[in-house]
C-alpha distance (Angstrom), angle and dihedral (degrees) to the residues before:
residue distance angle dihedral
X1 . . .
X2 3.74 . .
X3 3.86 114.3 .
X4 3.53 123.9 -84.9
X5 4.02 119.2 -102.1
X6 3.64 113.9 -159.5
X7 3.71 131.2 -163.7
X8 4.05 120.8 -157.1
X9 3.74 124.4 -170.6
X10 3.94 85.6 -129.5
X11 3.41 128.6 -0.9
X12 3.75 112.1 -71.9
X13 3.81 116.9 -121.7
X14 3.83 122.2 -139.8
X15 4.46 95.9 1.7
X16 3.55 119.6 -171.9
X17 3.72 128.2 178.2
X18 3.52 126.5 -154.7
X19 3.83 141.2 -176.2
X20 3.70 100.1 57.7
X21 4.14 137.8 29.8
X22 3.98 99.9 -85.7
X23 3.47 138.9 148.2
X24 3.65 138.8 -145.9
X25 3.69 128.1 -112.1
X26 3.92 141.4 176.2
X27 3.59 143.2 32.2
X28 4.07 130.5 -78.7
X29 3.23 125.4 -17.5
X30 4.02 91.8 -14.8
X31 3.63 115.1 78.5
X32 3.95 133.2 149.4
X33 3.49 134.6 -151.5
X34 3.74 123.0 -130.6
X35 3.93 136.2 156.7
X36 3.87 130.4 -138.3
X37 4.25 97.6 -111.1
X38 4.22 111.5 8.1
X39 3.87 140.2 -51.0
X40 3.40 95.8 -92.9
X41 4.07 115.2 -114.4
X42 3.85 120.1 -88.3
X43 3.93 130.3 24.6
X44 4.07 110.2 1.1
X45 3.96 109.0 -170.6
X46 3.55 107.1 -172.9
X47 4.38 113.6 -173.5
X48 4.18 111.5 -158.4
X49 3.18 116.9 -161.8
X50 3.80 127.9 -175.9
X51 3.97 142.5 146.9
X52 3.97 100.7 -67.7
X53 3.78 96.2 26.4
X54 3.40 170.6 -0.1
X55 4.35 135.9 -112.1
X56 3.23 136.8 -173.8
X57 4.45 115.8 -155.8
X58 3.85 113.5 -167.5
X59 3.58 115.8 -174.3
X60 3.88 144.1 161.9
X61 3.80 116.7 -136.3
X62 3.42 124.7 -159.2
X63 3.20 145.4 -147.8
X64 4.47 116.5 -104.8
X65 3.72 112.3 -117.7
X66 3.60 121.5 -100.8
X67 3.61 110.4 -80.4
X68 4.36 90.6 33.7
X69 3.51 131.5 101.6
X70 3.88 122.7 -167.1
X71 4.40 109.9 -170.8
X72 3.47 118.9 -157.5
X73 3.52 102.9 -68.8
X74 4.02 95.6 57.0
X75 3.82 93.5 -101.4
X76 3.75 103.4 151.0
X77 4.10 115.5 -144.5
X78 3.37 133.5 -178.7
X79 3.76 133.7 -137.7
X80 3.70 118.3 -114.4
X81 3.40 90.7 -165.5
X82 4.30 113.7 -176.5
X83 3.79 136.2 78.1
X84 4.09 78.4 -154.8
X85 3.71 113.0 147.0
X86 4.29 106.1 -103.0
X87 3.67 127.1 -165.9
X88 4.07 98.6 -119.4
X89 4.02 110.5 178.5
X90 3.68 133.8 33.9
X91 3.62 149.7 -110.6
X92 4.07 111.1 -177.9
X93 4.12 120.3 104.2
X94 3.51 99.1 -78.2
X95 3.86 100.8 57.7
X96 3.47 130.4 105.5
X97 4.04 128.8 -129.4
X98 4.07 88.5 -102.6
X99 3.82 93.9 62.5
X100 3.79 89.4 55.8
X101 2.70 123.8 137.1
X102 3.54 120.2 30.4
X103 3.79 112.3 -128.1
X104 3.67 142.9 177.2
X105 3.90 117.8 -125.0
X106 3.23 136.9 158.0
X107 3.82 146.4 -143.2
X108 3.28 143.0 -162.1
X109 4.02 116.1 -100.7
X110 4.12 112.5 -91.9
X111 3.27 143.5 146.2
X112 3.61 139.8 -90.7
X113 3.57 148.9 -167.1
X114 3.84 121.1 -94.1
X115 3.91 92.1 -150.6
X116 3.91 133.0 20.2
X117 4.05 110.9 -91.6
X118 3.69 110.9 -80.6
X119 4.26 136.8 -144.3
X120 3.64 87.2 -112.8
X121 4.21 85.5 60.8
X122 3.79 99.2 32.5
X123 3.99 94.3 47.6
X124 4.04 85.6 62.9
X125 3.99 85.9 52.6
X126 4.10 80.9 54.3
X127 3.55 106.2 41.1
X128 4.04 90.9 43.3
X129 4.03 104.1 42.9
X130 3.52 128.8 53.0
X131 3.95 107.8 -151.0
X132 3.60 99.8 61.6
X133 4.19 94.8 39.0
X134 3.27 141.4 83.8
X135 4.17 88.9 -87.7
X136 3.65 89.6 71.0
X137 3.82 97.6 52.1
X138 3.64 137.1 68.0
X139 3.60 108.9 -94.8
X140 3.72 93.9 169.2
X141 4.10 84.3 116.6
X142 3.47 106.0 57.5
X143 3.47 93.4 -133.6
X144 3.34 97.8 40.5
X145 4.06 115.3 155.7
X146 3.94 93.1 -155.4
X147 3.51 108.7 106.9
X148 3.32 111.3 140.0
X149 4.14 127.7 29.2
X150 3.93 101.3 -63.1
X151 3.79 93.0 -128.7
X152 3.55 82.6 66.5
X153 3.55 97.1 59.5
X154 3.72 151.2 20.9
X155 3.83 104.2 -123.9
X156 3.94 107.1 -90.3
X157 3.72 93.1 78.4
X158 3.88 105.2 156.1
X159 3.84 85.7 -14.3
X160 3.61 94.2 174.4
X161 3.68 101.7 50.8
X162 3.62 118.2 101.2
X163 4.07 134.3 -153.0
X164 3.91 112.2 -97.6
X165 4.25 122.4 174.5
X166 3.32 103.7 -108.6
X167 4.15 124.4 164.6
X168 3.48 88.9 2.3
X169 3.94 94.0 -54.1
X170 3.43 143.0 74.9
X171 4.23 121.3 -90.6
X172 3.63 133.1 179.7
X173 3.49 102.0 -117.6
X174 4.08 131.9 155.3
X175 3.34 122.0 -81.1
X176 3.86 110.9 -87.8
X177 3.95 117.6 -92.7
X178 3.98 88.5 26.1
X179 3.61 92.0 85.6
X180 3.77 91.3 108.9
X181 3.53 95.3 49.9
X182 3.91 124.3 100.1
X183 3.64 110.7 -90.6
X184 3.81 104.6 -109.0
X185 4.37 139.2 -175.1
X186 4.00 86.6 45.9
X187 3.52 115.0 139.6
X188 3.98 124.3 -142.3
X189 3.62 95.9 -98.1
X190 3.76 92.2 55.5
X191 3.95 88.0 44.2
X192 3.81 94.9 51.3
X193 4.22 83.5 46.5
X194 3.60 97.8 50.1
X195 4.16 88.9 46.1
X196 4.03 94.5 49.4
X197 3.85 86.5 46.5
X198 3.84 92.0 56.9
X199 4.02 88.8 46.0
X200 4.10 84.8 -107.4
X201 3.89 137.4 104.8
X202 3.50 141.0 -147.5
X203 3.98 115.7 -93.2
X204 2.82 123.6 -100.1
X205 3.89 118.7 -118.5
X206 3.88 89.0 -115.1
X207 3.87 90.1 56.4
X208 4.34 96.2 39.0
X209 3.67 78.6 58.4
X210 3.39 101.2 44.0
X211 4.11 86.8 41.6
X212 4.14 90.9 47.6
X213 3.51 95.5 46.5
X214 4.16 94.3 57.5
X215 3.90 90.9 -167.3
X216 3.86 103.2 -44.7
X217 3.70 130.5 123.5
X218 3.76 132.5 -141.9
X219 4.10 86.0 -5.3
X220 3.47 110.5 140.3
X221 3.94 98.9 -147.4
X222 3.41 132.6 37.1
X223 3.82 92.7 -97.5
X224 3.61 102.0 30.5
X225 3.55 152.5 -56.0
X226 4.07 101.6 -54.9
X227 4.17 125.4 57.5
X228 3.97 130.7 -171.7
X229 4.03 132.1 163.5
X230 3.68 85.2 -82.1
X231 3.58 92.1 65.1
X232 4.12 100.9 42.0
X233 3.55 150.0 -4.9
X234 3.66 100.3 -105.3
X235 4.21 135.0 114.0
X236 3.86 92.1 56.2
X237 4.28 78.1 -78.6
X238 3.80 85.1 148.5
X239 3.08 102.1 17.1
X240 3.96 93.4 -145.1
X241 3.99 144.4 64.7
X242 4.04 109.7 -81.9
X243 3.59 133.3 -157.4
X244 3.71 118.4 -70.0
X245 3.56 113.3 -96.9
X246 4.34 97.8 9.7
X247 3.53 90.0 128.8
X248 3.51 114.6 78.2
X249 4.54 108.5 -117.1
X250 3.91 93.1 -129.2
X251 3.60 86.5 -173.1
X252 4.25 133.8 99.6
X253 4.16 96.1 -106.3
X254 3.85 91.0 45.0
X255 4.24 93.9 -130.6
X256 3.80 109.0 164.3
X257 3.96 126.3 -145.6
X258 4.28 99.3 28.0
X259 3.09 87.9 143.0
X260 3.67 134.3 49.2
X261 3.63 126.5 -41.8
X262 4.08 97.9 97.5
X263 4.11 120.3 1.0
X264 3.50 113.1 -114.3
X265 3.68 132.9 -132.4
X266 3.75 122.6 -124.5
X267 3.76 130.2 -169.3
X268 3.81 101.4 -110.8
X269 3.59 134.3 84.2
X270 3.87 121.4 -120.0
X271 3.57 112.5 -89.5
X272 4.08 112.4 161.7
X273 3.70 92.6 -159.3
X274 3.45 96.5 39.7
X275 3.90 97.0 116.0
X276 3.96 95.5 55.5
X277 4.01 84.5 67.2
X278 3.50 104.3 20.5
X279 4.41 113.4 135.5
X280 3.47 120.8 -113.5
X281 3.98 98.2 -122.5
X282 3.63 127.8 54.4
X283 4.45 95.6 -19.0
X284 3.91 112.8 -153.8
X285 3.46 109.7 -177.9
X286 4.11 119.7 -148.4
X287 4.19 115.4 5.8
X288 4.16 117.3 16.9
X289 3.80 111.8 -83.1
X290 3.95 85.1 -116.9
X291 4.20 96.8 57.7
X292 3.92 90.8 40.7
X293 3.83 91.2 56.3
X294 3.78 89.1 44.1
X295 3.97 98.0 38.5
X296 3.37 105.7 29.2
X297 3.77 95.9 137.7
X298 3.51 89.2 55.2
X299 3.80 96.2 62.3
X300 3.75 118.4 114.1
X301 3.19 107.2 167.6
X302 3.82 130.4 97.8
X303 3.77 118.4 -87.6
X304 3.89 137.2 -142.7
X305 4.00 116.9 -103.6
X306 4.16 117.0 -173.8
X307 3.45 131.3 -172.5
X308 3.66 104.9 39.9
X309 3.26 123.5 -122.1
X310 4.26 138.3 -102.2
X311 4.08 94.4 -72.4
X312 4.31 95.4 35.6
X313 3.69 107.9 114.6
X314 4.12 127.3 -120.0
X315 4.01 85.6 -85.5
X316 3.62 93.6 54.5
X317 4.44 106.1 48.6
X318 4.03 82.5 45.7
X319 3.86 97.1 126.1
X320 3.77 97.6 -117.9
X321 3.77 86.3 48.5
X322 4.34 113.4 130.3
X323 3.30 132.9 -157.0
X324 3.57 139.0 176.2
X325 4.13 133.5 -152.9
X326 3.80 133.0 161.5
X327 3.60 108.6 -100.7
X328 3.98 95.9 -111.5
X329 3.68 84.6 59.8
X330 3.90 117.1 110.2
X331 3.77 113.0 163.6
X332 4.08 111.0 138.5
X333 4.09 80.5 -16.7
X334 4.21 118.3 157.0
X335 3.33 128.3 134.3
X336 3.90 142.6 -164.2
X337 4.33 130.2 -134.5
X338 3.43 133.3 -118.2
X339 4.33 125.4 -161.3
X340 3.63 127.4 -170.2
X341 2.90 124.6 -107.5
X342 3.63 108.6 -128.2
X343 3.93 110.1 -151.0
């Protein structure tokens, strides 16, 4: 069951919940319910209780699917579960010289998530760490963009976010009715903090691949061979960010958002000719996968993004599609998690 997202006329005073072990999250009058392992399965009855009132919340919670995982904040995954060979790259007209050539890897099985990380998610990272908030930063301007250390960024960081009262104080928080919406302007440093924070990691490009693909060969999106603005948010259609997930997944795992709306961080760093000497098992490309988790704040060096993003053109959200950014970069930035799986 995914957490709970309530909405309050004005911000409730003194709220307790009872009838299960949950906590409460957010800022002003929008606050969600979530609990430290699962809802358990069957009838949840939850009782809130605060200075002008009193709710009851029935619910039924069910169990995932087989082959889905949902952690303890409601994110669903799903298990990419194979150490088959995959064709990762491509060869046809449109590619570039840094998908060549077209390879067969494989990983181990993990999991990943369904739909890109959202504000509603990354705003808990915020309000809960101190590093990568507002604490850290110089707020001596009230307006003041530096949030984070400024090595670790290039000065959009959560550009979109605005300051709300919240606690007694103001917080940088996102804009309200965007809480849905994939968390975007965060640069890989903030994206690899927010992952090891949540026990996670950022995929690899091997597994995004692997993940975007969903079992077909020499398809150039996640679904299939064709795209239009039905399908994505990509070619400046829009022309802005939409809900996680509003685009239907067309393909076998059900993953929302591979392709366009925001780019999305991988693990590796950027090597062109990276496929023409890539391993078999488990490929990292740049630093080993143990000294990136480790040193992450130490890396320099520019990082893979895939997917494209909500103004990337039909060339550019194909699945085998690279692209490269220094790792203080943020522009129409998000980025989803992976797990293992642990057999």
């Amino acid at each position: 069951m995914a957490p709970i997202h309530l909405t309050f006329d004005g911000q409730p005073t003194g709220l307790t919940v009872s009838g299960s072990d949950v906590s409460i999250v957010g800022f002003g009058t929008h606050l969600t319910l979530t609990t430290p392992t699962q809802f358990p399965h069957g009838t949840l009855k939850l009782v809130l209780t605060w200075a002008d009132g009193t709710r009851t919340l029935n619910y039924t919670v069910e169990r995932p699917p087989p082959g889905r995982s949902i952690d303890t904040w409601g994110v669903q995954m799903v298990l990419i579960h194979t150490r088959d060979n995959f064709e990762m790259g491509s060869e046809d007209k449109e590619s570039s010289a840094d998908e060549r050539p077209v390879h067969s890897p494989s990983v181990d099985s993990f999991y990943i998530d369904t739909e890109e990380v959202t504000n509603n998610e990354f705003v808990r990272f915020i309000l809960e760490t101190s590093e990568w908030s507002e604490e850290h930063g110089d707020w001596k301007s009230p307006w003041s963009k530096e949030l984070i250390d400024r090595k670790f960024h290039d000065g959009n960081y959560l550009k979109e976010w605005v300051r709300n009262p919240v606690g007694g104080s103001l917080k940088f928080v996102p804009p309200l009715g965007k809480r849905d919406y994939p968390v975007n302007y965060v640069s890989w440093y903030a994206a690899m903090a927010y992952a090891e924070w949540r026990g996670k990691c950022l995929p690899t490009e091997a597994e995004w691949e692997k993940a975007a693909r969903s079992g077909l060969v020499k398809m150039k999106y996640p679904w299939g061979d064709t795209i239009s603005p039905v399908d994505a948010n990509y070619g400046g259609h829009v022309g802005h960010i939409t809900r996680a997930g509003d685009y239907p997944s067309n393909n076998y795992y059900d993953i929302y958002d591979m392709a366009g709306n925001v780019s999305e961080w991988c693990l590796d760093g950027y090597e062109a000719g990276f496929y023409k000497v890539s391993p078999d098992l488990n490929p990292v490309a740049g630093e080993s996968l143990a000294f990136l988790l480790s040193n992450f704040k130490d890396i320099k060096t520019d990082r893979v993004l895939r997917g494209g993003n909500l103004f990337d053109s039909t060339k550019d959200v194909r699945v085998s599609a690279r692209s490269r950014r220094a790792p203080t970069e943020t522009n129409n930035t998000g980025f989803r998690c992976v797990k293992s799986a642990d057999f």
